[in-house]
Backbone bond lengths (Angstrom), bond angles and torsions (degrees), N, CA, C in turn:
res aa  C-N    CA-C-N  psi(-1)  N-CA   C-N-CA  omega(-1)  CA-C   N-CA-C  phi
1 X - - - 1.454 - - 1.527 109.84 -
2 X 1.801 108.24 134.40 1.658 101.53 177.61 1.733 111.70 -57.22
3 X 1.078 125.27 159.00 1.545 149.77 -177.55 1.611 92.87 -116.43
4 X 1.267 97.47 78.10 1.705 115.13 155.30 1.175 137.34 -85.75
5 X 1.595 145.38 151.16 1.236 145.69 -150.71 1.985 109.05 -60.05
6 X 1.241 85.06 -51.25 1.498 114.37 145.91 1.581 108.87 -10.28
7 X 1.174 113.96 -127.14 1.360 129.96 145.91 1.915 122.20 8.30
8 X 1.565 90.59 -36.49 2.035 87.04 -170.57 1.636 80.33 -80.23
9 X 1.341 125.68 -52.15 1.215 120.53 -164.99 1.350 116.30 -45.81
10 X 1.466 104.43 -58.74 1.743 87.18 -178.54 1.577 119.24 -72.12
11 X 1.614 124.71 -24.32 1.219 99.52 159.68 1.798 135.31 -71.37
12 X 1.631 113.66 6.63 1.089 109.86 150.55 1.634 142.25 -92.57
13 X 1.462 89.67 35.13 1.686 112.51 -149.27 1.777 75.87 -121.13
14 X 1.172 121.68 -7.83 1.856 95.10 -160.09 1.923 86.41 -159.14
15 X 1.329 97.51 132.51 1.428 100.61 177.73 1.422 123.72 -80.92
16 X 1.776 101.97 163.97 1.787 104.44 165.61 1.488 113.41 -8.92
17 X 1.723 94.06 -78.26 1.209 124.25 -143.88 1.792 112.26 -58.23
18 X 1.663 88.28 -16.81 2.049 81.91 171.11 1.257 114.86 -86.59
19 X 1.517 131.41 -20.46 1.262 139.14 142.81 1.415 122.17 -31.71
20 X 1.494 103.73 -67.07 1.146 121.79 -159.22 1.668 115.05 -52.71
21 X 1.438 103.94 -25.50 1.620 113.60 -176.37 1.322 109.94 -61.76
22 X 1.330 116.01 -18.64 1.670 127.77 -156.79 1.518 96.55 -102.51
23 X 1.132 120.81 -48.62 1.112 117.61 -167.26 1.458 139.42 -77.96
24 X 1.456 143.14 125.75 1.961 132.01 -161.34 1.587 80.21 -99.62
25 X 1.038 166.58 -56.76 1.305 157.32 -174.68 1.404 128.23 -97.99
26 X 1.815 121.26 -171.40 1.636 102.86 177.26 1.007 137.62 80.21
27 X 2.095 105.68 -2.72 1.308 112.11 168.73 1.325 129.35 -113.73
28 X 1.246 128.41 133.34 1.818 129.35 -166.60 1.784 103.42 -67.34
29 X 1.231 103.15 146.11 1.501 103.59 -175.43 1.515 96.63 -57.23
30 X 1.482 121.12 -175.95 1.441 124.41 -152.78 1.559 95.94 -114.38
31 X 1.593 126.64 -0.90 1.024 104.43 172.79 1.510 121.42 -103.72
32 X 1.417 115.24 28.60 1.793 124.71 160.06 1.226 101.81 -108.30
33 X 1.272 97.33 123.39 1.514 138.78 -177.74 1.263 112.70 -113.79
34 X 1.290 123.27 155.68 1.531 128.14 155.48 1.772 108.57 -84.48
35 X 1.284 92.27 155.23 1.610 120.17 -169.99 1.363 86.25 -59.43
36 X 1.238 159.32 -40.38 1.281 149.16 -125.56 1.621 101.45 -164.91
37 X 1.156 150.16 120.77 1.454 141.54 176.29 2.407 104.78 -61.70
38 X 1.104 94.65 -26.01 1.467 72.78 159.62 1.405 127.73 -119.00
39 X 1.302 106.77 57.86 1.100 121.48 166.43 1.661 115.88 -105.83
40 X 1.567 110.48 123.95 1.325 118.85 -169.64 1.470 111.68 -119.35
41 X 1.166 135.84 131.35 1.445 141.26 -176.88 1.739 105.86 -127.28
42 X 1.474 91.14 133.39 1.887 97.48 165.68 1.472 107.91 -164.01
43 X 1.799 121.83 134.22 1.355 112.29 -168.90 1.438 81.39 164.82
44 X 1.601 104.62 149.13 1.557 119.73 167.40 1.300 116.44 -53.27
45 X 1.630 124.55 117.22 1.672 129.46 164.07 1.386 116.28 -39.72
46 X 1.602 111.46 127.73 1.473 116.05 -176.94 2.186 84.98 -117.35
47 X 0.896 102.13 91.17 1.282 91.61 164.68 1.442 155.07 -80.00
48 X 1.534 119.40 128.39 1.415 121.48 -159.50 1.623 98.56 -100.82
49 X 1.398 98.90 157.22 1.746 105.72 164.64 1.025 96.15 -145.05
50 X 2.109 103.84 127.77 1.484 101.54 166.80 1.517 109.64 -136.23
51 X 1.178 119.21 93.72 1.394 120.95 -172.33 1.639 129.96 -68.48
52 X 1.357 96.58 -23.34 1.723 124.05 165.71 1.439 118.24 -93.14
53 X 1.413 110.99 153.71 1.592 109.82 155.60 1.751 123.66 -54.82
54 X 0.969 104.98 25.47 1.364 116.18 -173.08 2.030 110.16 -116.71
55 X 1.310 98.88 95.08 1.416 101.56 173.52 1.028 114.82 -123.73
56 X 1.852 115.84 85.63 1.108 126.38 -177.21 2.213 102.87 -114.59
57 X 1.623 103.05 -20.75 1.565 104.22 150.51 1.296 126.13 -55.56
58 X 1.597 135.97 -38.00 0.598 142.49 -157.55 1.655 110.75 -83.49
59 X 1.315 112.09 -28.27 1.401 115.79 145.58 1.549 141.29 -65.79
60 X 1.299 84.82 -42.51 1.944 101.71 163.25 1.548 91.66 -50.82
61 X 1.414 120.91 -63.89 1.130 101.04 -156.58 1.751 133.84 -61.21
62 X 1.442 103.11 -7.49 1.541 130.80 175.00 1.112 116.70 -50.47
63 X 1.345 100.56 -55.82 1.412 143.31 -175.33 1.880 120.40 -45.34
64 X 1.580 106.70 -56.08 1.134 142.22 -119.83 1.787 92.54 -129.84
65 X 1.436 116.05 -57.86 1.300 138.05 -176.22 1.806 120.47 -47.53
66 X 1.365 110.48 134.17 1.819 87.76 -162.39 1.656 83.14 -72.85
67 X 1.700 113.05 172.39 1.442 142.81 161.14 1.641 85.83 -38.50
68 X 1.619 126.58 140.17 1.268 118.11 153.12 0.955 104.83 92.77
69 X 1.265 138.84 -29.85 1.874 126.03 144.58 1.440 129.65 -30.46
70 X 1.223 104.32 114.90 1.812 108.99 159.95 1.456 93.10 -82.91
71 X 1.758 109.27 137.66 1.294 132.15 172.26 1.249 111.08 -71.46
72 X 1.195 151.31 129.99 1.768 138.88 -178.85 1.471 94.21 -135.14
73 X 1.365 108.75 116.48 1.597 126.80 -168.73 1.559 102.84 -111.13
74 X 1.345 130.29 128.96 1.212 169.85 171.85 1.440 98.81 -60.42
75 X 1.355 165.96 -104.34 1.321 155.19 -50.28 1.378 135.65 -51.48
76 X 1.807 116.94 3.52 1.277 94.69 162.21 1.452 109.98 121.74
77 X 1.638 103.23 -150.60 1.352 98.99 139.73 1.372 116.48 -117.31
78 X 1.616 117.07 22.60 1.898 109.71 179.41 1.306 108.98 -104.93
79 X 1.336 91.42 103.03 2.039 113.19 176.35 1.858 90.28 -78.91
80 X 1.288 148.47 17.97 1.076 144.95 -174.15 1.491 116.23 -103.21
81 X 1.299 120.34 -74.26 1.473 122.27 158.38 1.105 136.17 -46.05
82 X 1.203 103.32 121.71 1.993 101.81 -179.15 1.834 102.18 -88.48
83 X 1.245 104.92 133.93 1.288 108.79 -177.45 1.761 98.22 -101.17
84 X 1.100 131.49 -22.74 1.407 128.58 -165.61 1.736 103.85 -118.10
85 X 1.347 115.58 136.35 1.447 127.58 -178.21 1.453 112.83 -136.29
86 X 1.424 109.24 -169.84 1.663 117.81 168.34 1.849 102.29 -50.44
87 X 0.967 100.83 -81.66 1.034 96.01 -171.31 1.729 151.04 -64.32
88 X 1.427 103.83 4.64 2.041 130.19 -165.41 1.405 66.24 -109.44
89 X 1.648 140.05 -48.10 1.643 107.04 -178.93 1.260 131.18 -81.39
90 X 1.427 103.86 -8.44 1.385 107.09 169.80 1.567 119.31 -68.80
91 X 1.557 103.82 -37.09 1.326 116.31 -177.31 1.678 106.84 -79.80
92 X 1.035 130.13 -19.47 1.671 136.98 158.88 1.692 91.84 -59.09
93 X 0.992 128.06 -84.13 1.194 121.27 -159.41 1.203 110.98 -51.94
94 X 1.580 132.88 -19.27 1.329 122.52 -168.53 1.613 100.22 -81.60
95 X 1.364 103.52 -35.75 1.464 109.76 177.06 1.031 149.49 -62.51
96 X 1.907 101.66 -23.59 1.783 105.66 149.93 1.711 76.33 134.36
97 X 1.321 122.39 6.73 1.608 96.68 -166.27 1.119 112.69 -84.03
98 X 1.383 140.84 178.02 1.737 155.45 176.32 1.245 104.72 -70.41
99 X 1.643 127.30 -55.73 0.860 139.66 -132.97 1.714 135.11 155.60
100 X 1.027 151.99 134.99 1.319 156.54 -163.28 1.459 125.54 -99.39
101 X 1.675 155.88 71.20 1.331 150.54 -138.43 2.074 87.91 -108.32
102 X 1.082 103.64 111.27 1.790 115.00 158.50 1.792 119.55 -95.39
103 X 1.486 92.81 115.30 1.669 76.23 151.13 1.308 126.70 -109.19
104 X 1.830 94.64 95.47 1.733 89.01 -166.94 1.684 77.10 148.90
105 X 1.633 105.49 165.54 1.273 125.73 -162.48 1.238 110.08 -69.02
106 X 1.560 121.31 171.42 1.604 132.68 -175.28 2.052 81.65 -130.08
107 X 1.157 105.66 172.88 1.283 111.83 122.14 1.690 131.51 172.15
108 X 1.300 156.91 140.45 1.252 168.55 -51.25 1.700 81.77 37.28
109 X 1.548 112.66 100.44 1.601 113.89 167.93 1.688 85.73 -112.34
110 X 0.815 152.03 -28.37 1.794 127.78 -175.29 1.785 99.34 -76.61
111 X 1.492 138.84 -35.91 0.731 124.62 164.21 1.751 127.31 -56.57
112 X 1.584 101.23 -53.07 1.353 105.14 -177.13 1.592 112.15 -61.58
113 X 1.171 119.67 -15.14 1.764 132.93 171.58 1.444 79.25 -63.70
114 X 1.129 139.99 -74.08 1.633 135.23 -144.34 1.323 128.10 -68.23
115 X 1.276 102.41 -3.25 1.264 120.07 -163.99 1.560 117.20 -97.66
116 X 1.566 127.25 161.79 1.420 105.38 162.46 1.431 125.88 -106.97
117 X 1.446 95.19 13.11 1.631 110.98 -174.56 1.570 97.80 -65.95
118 X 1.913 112.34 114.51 2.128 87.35 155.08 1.440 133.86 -69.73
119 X 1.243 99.36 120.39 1.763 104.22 171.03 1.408 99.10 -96.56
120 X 1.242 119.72 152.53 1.577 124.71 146.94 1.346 112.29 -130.46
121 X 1.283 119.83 153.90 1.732 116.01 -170.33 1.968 87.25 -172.78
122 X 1.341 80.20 174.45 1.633 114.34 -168.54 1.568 101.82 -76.06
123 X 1.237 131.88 -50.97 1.289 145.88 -178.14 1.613 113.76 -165.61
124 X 1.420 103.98 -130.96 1.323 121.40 161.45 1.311 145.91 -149.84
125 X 1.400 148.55 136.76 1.348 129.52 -160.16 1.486 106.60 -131.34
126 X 1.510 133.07 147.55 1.459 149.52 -161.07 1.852 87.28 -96.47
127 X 1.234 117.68 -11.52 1.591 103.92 -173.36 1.161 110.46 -106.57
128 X 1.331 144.66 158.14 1.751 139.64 -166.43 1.712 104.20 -111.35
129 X 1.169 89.32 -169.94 1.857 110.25 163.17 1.392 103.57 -117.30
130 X 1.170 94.90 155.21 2.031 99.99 170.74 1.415 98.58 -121.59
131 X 1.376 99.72 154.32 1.643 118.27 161.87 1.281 101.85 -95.97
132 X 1.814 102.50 118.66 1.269 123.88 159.97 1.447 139.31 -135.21
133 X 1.249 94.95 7.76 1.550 131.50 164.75 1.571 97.02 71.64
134 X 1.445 134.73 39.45 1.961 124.28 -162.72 1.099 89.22 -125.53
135 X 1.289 153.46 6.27 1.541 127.56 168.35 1.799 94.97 -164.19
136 X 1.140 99.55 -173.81 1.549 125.42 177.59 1.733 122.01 88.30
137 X 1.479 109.21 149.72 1.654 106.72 175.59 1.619 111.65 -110.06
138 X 1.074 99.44 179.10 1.451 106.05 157.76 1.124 107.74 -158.25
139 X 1.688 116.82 150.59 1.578 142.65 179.30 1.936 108.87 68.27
140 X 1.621 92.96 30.43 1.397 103.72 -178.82 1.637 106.93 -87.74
141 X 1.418 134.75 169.06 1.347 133.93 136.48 1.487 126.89 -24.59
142 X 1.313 136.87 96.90 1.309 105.45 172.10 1.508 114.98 -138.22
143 X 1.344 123.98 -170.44 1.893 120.53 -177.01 1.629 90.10 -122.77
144 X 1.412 106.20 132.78 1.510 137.59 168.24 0.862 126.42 -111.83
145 X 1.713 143.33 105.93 1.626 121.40 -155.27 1.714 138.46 59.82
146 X 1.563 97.02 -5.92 1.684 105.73 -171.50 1.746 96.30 103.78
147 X 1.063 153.40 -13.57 1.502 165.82 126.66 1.380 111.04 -24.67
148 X 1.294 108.37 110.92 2.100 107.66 163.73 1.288 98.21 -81.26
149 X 1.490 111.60 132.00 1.284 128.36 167.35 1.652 132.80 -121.06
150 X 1.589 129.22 110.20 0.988 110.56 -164.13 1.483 115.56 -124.66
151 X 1.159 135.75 143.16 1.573 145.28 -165.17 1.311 73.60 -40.13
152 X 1.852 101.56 139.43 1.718 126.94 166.61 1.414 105.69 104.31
153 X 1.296 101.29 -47.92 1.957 108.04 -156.53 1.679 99.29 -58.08
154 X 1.228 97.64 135.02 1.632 114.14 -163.94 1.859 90.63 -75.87
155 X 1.720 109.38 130.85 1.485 112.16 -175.55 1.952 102.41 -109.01
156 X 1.352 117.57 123.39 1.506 100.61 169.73 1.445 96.19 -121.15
157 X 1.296 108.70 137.50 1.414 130.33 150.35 1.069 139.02 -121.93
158 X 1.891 129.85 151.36 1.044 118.83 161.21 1.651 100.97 -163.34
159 X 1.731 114.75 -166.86 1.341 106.69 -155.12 1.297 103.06 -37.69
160 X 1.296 124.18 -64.03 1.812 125.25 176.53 1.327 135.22 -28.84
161 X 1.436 111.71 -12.30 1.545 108.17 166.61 1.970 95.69 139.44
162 X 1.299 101.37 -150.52 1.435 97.77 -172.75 1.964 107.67 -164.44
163 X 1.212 99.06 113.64 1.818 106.60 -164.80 1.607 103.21 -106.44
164 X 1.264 97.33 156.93 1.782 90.35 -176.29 2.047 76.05 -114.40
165 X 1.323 102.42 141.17 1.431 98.62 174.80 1.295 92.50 -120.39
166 X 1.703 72.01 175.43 1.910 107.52 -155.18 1.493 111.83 -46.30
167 X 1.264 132.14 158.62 1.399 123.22 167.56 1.532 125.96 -51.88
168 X 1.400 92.01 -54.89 1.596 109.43 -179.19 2.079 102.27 -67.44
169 X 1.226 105.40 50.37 1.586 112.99 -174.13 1.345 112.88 -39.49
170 X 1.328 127.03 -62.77 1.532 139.63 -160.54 1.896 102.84 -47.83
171 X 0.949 110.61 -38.37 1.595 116.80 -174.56 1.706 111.49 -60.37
172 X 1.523 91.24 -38.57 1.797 105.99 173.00 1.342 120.76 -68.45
173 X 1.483 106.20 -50.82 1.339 126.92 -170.17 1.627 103.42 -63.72
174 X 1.519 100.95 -39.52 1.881 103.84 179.92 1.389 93.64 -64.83
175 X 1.011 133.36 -74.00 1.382 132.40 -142.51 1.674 96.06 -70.56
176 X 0.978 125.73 -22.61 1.822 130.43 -176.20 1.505 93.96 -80.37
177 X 1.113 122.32 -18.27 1.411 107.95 -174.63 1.891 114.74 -102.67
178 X 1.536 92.19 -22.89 1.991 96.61 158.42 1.408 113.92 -72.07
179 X 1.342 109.15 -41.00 1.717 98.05 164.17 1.054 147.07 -54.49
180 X 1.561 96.85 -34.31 1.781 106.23 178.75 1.629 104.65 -84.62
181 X 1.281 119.70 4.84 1.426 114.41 -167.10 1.402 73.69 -114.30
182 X 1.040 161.89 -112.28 1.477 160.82 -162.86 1.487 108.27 -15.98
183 X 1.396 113.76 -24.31 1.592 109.54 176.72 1.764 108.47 -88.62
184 X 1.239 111.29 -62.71 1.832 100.89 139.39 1.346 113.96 8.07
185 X 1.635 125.99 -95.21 1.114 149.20 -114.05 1.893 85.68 -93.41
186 X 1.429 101.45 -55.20 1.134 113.50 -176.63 1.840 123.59 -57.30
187 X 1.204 108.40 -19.24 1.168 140.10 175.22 1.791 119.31 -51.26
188 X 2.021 69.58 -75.38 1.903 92.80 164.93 1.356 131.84 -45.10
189 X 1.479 103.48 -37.62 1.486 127.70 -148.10 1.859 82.11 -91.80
190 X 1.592 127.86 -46.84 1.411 102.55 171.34 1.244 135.96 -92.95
191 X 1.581 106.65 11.96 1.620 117.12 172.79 2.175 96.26 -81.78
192 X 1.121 108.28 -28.71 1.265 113.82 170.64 1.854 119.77 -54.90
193 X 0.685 117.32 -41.75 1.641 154.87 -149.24 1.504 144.10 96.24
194 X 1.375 103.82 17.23 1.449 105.29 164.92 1.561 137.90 -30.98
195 X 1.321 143.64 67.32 1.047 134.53 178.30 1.739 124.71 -57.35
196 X 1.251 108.66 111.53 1.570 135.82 -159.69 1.416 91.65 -88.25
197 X 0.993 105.44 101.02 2.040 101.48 177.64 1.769 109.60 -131.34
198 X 1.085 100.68 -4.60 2.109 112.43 -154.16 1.857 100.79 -159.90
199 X 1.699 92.37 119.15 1.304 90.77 146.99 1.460 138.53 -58.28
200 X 1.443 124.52 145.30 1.593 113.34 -176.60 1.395 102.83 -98.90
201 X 1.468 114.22 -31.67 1.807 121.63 176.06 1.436 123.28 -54.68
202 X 1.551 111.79 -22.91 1.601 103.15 -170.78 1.755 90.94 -168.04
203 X 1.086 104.58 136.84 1.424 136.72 -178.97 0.982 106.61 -87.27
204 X 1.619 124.13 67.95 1.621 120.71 164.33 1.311 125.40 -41.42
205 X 1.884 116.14 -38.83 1.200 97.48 -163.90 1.542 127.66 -76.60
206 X 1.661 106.37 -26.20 1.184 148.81 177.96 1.835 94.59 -45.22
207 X 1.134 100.44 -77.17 2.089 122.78 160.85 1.510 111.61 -33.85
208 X 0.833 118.91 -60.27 1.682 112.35 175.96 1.531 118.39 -67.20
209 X 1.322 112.70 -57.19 1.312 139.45 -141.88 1.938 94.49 -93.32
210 X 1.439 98.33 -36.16 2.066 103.09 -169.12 1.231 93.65 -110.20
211 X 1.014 143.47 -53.60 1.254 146.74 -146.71 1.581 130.29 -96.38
212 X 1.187 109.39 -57.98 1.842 119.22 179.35 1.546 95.67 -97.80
213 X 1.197 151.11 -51.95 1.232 160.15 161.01 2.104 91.03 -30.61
214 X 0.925 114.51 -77.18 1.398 128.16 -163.75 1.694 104.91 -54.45
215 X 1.648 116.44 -30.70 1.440 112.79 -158.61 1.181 83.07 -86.76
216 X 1.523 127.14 -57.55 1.954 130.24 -170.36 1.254 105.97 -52.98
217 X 1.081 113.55 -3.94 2.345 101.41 -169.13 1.746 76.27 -100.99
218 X 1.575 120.28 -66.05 1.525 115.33 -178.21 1.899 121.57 -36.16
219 X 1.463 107.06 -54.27 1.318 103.51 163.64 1.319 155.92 -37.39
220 X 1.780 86.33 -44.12 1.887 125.46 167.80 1.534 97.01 -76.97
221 X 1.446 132.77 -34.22 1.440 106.30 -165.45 1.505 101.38 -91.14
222 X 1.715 118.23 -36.47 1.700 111.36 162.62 1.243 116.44 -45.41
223 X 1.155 142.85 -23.88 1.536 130.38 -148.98 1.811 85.18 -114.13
224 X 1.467 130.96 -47.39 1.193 101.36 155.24 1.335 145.23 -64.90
225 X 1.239 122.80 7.40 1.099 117.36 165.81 1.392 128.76 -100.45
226 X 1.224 105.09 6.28 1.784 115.88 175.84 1.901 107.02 -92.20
């Protein structure tokens, strides 16, 4: 299904994390963050690989990337170089992009705080990348956080981390969007005085206490009796 303007909106209406319940893969390790906790990113992966101190793809990819691309950068194994600064986000933003996902450092972080461009990154580093035009791809296969990521794959982030969801998106996005309206609702209901003490979906105690408790005592008394 096309990923229309449409579409980014309401998945910026509903977080990762209602996705995220659904999903066993597709998620970036937990330590890329956005520069700012309200910083929110969503838009088809344009993917970078930069395995060297050399981030001269990463401009190609500026270049090259449709309007509405989140950048999703590769680094390798160098958690050392920051490939993204004040200014490669300024020039993202001039370029039409969503947003920027690093695995691996940024840094001008009091600027990139100031900004409304989303970055997300690992931390931050005082050392750069150079343009030297000797290595790197773009719109290749690559891993982000422990995440395969491939040009298209729809990226959402926010303070909570950052998931590439499923292809078949719309099924997520529906059901992410009854949740966040039930989380709403649920909201109201304890600014009211609702006291929240018990799930209503599943009967833990019933489950512990009747059920798995009850099958292991049955199991243990068959197996002694053989």
């Amino acid at each position: 299904m096309e990923f229309t303007e449409e579409i980014r909106a309401r998945f910026m209406k509903v977080s990762p994390a209602a996705i995220g319940h659904h999903i066993s893969g597709g998620f970036m390790r937990a330590d890329i963050k956005p520069v700012v906790d309200e910083m929110k990113v969503c838009g088809p992966a344009y993917t970078v690989h930069i395995p060297e101190r050399d981030s001269s793809a990463l401009y190609y990819a500026l270049q090259k990337a449709p309007k509405g691309s989140v950048i999703v950068v590769d680094k390798g194994a160098d958690k050392t170089f920051a490939c993204v600064g004040e200014f490669l986000a300024e020039m993202a933003k001039g370029c039409g992009m969503a947003g920027i996902v690093i695995d691996g450092p940024a840094t001008d972080k009091l600027a990139l705080k100031n900004s409304s461009f989303p970055v997300f990154c690992t931390g931050y580093s005082p050392v750069t990348s150079n343009v030297t035009g000797t290595s790197g791809e773009v719109g290749v296969d690559i891993e982000c956080g422990g995440a395969v990521v491939r040009t298209g794959d729809i990226i959402l982030g926010d303070a909570d981390g950052v998931i590439v969801v499923p292809d078949d998106f719309m099924p997520y996005l529906e059901d992410a969007e009854v949740k966040e309206a039930g989380e709403i609702e649920k909201r109201k209901q304890l600014k009211e005085g609702l006291v929240y003490n018990k799930r209503e979906d599943f009967d833990v105690e019933k489950f512990f206490e009747f059920g798995v408790n009850k099958a292991i005592n049955e199991i243990k008394k068959n197996k002694c009796s053989y």
